[in-house]
C-alpha positions in Angstrom: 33.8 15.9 -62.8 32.8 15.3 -59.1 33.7 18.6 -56.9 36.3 17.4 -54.0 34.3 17.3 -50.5 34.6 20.5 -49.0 37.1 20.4 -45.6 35.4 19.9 -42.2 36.5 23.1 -41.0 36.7 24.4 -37.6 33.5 26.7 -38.2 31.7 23.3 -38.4 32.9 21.4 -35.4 31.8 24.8 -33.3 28.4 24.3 -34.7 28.3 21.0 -34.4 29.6 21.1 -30.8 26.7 24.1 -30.0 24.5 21.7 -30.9 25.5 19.1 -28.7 26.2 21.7 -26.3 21.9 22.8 -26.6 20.5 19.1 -26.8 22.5 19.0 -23.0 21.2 21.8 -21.7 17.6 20.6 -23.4 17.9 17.5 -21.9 19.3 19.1 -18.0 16.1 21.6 -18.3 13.4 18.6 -18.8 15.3 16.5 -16.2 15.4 19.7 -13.9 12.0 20.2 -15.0 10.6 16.8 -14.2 12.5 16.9 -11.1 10.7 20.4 -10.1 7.4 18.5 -10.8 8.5 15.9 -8.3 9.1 17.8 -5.6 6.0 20.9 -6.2 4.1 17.0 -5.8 5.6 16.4 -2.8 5.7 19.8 -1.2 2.0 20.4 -2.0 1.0 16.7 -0.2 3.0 17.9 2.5 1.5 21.7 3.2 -2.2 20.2 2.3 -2.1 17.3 4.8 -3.3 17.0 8.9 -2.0 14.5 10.5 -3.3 11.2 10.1 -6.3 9.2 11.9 -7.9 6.1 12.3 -10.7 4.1 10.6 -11.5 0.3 10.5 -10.9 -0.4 7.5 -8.1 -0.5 4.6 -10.7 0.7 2.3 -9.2 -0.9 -1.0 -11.8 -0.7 -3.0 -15.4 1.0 -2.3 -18.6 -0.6 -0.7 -20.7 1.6 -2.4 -22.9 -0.7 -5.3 -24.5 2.8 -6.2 -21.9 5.3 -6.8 -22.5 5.7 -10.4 -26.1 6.4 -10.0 -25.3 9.8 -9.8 -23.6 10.1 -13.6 -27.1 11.7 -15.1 -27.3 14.2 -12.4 -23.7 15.3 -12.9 -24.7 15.9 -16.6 -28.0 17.6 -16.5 -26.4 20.4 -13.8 -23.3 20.7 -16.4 -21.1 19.7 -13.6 -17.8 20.6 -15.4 -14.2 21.0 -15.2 -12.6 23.4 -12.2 -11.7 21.5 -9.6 -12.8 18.0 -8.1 -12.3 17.4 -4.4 -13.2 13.5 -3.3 -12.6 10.8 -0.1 -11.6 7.0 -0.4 -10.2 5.0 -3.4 -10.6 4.8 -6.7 -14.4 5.1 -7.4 -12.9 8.9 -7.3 -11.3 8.3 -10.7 -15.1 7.5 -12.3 -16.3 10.8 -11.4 -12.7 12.8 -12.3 -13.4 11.0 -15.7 -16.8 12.6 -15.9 -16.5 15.7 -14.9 -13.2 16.4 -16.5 -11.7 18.9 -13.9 -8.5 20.5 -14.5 -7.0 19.7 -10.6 -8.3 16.6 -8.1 -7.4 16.5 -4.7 -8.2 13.2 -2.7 -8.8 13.7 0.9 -8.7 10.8 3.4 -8.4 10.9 7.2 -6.2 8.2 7.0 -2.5 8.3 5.9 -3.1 4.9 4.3 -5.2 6.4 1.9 -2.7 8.5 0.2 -0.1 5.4 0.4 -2.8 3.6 -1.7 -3.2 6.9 -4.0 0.7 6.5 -4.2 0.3 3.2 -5.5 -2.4 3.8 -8.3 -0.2 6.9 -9.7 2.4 4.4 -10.0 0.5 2.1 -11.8 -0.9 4.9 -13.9 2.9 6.0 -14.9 3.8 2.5 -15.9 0.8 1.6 -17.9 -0.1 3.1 -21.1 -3.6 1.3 -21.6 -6.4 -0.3 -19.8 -5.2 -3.2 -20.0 -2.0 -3.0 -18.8 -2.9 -0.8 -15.6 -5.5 -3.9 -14.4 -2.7 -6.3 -15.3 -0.2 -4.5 -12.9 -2.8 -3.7 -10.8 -3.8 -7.5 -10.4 -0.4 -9.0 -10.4 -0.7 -10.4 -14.2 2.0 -10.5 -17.0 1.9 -8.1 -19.2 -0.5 -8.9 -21.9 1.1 -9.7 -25.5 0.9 -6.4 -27.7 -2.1 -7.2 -30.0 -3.8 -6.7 -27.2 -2.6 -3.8 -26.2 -2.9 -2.2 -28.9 -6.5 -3.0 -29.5 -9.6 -1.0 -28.1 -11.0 -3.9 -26.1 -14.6 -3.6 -24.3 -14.4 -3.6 -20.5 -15.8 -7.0 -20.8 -13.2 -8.6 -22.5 -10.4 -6.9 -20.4 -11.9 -8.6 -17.1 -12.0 -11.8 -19.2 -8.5 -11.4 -19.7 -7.7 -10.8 -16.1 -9.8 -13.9 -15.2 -7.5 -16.8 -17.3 -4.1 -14.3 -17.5 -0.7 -16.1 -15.4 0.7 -14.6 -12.6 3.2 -12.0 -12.8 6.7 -12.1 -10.7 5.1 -10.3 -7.7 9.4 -8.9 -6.9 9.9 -7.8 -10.3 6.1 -5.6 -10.4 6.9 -4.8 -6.8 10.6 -3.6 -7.5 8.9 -1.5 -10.9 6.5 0.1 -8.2 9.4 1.1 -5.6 11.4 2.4 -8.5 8.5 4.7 -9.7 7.3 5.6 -6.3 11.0 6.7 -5.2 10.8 9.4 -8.3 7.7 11.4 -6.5 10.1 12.5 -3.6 6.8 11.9 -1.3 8.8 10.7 2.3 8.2 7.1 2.6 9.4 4.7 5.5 9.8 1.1 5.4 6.1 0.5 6.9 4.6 2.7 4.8 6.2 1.0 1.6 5.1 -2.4 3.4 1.9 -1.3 4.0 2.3 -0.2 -0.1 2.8 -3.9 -0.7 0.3 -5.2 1.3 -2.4 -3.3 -0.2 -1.2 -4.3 -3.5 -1.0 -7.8 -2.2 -4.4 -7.8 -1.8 -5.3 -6.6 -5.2 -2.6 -9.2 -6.4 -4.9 -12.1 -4.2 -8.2 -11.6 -4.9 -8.0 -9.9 -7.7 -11.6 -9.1 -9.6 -13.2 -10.6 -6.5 -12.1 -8.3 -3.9 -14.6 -6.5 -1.4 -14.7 -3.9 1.2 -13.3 -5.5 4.2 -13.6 -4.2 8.0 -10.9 -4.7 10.3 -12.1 -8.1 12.2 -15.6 -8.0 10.1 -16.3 -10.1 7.3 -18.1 -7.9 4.4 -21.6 -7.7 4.1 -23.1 -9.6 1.5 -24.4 -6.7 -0.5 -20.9 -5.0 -0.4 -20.4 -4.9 -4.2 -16.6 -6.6 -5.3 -14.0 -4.8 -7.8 -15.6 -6.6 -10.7 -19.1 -5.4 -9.6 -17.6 -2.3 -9.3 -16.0 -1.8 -12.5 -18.7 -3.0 -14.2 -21.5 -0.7 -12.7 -23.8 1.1 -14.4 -26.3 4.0 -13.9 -30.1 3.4 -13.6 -30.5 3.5 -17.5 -27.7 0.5 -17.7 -24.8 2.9 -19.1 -21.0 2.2 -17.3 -19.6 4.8 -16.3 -16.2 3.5 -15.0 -12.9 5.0 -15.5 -11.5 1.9 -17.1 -14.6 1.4 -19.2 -13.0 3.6 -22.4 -9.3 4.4 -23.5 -10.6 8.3 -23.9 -11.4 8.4 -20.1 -8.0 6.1 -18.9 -6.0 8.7 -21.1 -7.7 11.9 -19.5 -6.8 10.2 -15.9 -3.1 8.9 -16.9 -2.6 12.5 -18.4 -3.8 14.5 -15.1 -1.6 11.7 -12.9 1.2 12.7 -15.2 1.6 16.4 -14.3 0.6 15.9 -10.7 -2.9 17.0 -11.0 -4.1 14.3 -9.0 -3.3 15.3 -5.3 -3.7 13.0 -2.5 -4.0 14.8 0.9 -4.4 13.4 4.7 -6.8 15.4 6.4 -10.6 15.4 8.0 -13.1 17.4 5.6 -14.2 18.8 9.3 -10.7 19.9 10.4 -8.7 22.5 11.3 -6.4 22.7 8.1 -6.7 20.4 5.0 -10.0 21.9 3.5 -8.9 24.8 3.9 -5.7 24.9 2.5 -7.0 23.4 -0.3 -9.0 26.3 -0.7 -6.1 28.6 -0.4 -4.2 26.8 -3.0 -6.9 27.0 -5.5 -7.3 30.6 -4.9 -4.2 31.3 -5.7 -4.6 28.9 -9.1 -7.7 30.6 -9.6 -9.1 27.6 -9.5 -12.6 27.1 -8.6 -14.9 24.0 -6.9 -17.5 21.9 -9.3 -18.0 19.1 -7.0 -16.6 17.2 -3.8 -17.2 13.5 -2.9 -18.3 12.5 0.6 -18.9 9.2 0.5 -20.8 8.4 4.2 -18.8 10.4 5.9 -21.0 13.0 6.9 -22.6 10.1 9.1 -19.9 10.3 11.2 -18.9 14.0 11.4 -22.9 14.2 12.7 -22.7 11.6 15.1 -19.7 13.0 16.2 -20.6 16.7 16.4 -18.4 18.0 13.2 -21.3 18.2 10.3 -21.4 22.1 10.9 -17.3 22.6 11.1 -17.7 20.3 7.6 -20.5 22.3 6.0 -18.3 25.6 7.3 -15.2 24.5 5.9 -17.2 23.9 2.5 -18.8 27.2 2.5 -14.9 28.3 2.6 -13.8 26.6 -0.8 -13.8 28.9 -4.3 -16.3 27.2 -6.4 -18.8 27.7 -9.0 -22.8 28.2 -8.8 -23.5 24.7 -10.3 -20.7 23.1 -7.5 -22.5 19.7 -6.1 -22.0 17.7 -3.1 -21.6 14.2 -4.1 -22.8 11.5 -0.9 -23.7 8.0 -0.4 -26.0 6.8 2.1 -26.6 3.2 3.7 -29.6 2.4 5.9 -29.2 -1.3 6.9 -28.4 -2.4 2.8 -26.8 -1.2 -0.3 -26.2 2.4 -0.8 -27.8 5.1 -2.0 -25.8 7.7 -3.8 -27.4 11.2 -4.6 -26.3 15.0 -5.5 -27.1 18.1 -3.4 -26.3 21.8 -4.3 -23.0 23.0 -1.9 -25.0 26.5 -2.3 -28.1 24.7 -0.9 -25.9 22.7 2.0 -23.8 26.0 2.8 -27.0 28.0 3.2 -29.1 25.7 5.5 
């Protein structure tokens, strides 16, 4: 004979209320949590940063043809982890991928910098995959899920970006505001315009986008985002972040918990490299290698190489810790690695 249910006593709604009452608090804590991540973002971009300068240039995309020439070298010196300090847009995310540090700051004397920074993080949030982040990126629709679930070559992601329709630039534009709002990083209205414009131009010219100086047109050897993404080292092996799922996740997971930092400031000034360095101190956190681009061309033709090579004798780093530069002398660049213990003692 079936037993009679047992009564839903009173014990029972008390645990059943308790737990409801924990998955509320569970759920407060990760909101409070994420919320804490938010603003430890925002207050570290703030206490890093100079104010802003000027350059001639929206530097979208790098003109630097050579900047994965220097993969092997990273590799033999077991160039590793610790932190990674770089300048300019997203070539930086090729080297974070290689070296694997466990903190990246991105330094740029211009504000615009970070707002483009802003914008890749974004992008990064909302896109699980390869694919998806180049389709946002580039203003296309999202790509049906057979292929995003499917561990395409590089190749055949650009392909897809080449014959892919147009997105609804309000509705990717509105997603972007939306997940930009959620870093409480102050924005105005020009610098979210100026977020949009920069986007816009991605959006444009997509694959075939180049370096462009104010009032200049680019010069003929300036390599274009396809180029770019599809650049190799002298033995022919890519190195690009978005040339493996392995190296997008790594990226997406560091942009994730705010590990990704991006900082106004002049790598010769008075404050930004240097509180860098005080922040990592207190992390514990220790220098494997900083990308210069060119700029050190400027800093010496403007008097600042020794306040730079001063203020990087100042950072925490390890013995193996590498300069990474680029140099141009009339054509395309030439990108090499120098020891910061050699640099810092000449």
């Amino acid at each position: 004979m079936r037993q009679p249910a047992k009564p839903f006593w009173p014990g029972r709604l008390l645990t059943l209320a308790g737990f409801l009452a924990a998955l509320v608090l569970l759920w407060a804590a990760t909101a409070g949590a994420q919320q804490a991540s938010s603003q430890s973002f925002a207050q570290l971009v703030a206490s890093l940063s100079e104010p802003g300068g000027y350059f001639d240039t929206d530097n979208l995309i790098s003109n630097e043809s050579s900047y994965l020439h220097v993969m092997p070298a990273l590799e033999e010196r077991g160039v590793h982890g610790g932190v990674y300090i770089g300048v300019g847009p997203d070539q930086n995310f090729s080297y974070i991928a290689k070296v694997r540090p466990s903190m990246a700051y991105v330094v740029d004397i211009r504000r615009d910098n970070l707002l483009l920074h802003l914008l890749f993080k974004a992008l990064f949030e909302l896109a699980p995959t390869r694919l998806e982040y180049l389709a946002l990126l580039t203003g296309r629709a999202p790509p049906p899920e057979k292929l995003r679930t499917s561990d395409l070559a590089l190749p055949e992601i650009l392909r897809w970006v080449d014959t892919a329709p147009a997105a609804d630039d309000t509705g990717v534009r509105r997603q972007v505001e939306t997940t930009l709002s959620r870093y409480g990083v102050p924005l105005t209205g020009t610098d979210l315009e100026n977020i949009a414009r920069f986007h816009a131009a991605f959006i444009a010219d997509r694959l075939d986008l180049q370096f462009h100086s104010f009032g200049r047109r680019p010069n003929g050897f300036y390599p274009t985002f396809r180029q770019l993404l599809m650049a190799t080292d002298r033995t022919g092996r890519r190195w690009s972040y978005l040339d493996s799922d392995e190296a997008y996740r790594f990226l997406r997971d560091l942009q994730g918990r705010d590990a990704i930092v991006p900082v106004v400031g002049d790598v010769s000034g008075p404050h930004a490299l240097r509180a860098i360095g005080a922040e990592m101190s207190a992390r514990g956190l220790r220098l494997s290698a900083i990308y210069v681009s060119n700029v050190e061309d400027y800093l010496y033709r403007g008097s600042r190489f020794g306040a730079w090579v001063q203020n990087l004798g100042g950072l925490p780093r390890v013995a193996e810790a590498v300069v990474i530069r680029s140099v141009f002398g009339g054509g395309p660049s030439v990108s090499e690695v120098q020891s910061v213990e050699t640099l810092t003692a000449g």
